[in-house]
C-alpha positions as CSV (number, residue, x, y, z in Angstrom):
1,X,-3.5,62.5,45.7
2,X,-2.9,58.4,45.0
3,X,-3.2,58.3,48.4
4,X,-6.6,59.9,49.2
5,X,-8.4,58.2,46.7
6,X,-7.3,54.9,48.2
7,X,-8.0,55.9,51.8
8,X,-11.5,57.1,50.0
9,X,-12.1,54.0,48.8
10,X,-11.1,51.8,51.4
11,X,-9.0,49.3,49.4
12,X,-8.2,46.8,50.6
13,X,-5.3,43.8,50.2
14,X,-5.5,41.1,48.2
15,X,-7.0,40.8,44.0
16,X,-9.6,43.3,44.4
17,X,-6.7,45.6,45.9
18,X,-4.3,45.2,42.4
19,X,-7.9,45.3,40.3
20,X,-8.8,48.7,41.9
21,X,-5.2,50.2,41.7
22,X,-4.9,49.1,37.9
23,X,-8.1,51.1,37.1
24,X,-7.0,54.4,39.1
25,X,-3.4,53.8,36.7
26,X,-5.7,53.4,33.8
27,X,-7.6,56.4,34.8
28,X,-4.9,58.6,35.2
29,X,-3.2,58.0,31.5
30,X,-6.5,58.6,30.1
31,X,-7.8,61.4,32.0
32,X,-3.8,63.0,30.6
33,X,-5.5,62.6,27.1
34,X,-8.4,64.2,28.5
35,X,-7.2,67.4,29.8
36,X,-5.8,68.1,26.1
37,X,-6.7,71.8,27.1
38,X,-4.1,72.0,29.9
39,X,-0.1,73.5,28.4
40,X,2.2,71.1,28.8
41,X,6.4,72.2,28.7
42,X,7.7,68.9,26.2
43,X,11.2,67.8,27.1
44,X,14.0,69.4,24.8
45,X,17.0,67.6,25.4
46,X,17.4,65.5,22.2
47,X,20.2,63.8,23.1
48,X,19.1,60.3,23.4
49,X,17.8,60.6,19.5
50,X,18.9,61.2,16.2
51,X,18.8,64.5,13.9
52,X,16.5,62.4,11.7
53,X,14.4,61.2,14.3
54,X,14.1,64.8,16.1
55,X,13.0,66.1,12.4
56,X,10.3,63.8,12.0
57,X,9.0,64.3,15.7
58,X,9.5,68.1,15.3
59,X,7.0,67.8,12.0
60,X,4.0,66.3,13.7
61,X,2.3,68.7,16.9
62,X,-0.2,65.9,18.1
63,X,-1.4,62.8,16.9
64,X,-4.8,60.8,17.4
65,X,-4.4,57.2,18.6
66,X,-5.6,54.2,19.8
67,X,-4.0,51.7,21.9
68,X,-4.3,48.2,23.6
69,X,-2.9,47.5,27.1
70,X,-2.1,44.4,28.4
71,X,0.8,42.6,30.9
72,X,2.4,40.5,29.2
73,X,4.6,41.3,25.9
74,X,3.7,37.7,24.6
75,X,0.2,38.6,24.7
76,X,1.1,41.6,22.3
77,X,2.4,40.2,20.5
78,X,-0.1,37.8,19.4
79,X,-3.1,40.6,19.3
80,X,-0.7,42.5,17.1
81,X,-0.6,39.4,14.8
82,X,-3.8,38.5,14.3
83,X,-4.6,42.6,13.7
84,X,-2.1,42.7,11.2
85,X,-3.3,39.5,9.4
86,X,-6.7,40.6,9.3
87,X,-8.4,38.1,11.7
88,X,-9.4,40.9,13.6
89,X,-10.1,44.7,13.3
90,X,-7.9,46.6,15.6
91,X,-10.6,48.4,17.6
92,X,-12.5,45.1,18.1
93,X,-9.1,43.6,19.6
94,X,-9.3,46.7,22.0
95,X,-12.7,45.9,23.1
96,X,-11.9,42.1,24.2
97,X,-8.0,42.6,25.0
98,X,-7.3,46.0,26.6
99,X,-7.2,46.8,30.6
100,X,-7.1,50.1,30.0
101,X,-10.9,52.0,30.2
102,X,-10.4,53.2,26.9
103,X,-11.0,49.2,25.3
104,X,-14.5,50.1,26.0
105,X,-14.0,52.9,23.2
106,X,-12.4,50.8,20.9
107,X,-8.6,51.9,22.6
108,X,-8.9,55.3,21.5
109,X,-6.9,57.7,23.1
110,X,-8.3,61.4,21.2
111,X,-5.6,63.9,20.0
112,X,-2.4,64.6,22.2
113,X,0.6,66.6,21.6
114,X,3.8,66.5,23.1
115,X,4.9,65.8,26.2
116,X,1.1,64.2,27.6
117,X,2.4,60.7,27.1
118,X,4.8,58.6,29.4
119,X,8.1,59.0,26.7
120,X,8.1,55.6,25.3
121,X,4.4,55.6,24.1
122,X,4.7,59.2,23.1
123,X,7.8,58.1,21.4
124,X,5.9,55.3,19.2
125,X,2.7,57.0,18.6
126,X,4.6,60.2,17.4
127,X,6.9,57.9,14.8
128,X,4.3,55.6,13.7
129,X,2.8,56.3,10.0
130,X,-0.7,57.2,9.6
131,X,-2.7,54.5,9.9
132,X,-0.3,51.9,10.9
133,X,0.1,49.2,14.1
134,X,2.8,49.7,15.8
135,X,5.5,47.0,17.2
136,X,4.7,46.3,20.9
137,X,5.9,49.2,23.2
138,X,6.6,48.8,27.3
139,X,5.6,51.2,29.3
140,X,4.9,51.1,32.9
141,X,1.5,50.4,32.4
142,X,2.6,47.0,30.7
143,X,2.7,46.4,26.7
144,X,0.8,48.8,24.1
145,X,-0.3,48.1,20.4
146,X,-0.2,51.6,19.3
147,X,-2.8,52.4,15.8
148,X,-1.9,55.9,14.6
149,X,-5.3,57.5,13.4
150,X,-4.1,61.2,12.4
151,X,-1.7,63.4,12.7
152,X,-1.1,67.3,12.2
């Protein structure tokens, strides 16, 4: 499908190229928020995390978050610093840092359950508390700041 779009929009090489494909990535994670409505099978080998840690995911069915994206963890890191020292609100920080279309909401992301995020977000969003920032998370998207609004 990729591929159509780009032969649709006649992309070319070059900066605009990497700008345009970077928006079509960005789409796609947030239109996999969007289509909430759609069944998704989660994974159920458990394997790779602990009894305590499958508990506390097993608790929660979705959670509502917001996130920034950015490239570089160094850059997260410092967003993440001044949101957790109060110098700026995290939704603000969204606005003016985040590549991902949903900055322009303030990062957020709706409810999602199980299974709709790439595992090391979901991972983070589904162990963060309510209302908390999470620690800088890679993805291959590039570094998220994950803010936990709800869960239930």
């Amino acid at each position: 499908m990729v591929y159509y779009v780009l032969l649709y929009l006649k992309l070319e090489k070059g900066e605009i190229f990497m700008k345009k494909i970077w928006f079509i990535i960005a789409l796609a994670l947030v239109i996999s928020v969007a289509s909430y409505g759609m069944k998704t099978i989660a994974s159920t080998d458990t394997s790779s995390t602990s009894s305590s840690d499958s508990a506390a995911l097993a608790e929660v069915k979705e959670v509502r978050a917001a996130h920034i994206l950015v490239d570089k963890e160094v850059d997260a890191i410092h967003i993440r610093k001044e949101i957790v020292d109060g110098k700026k609100d995290f939704y603000q920080a969204a606005r003016e840092y985040s590549k991902c279309p949903s900055g322009r909401n303030g990062g957020d992301l709706g409810w999602f359950g199980k299974g709709m995020m790439v595992q090391e977000f979901e991972k983070v969003a589904f162990s963060t508390p309510e209302g908390q920032v999470s620690q800088p998370v890679k993805t291959q998207f590039g570094w998220h700041i994950i803010k936990v609004i709800g869960r239930r």
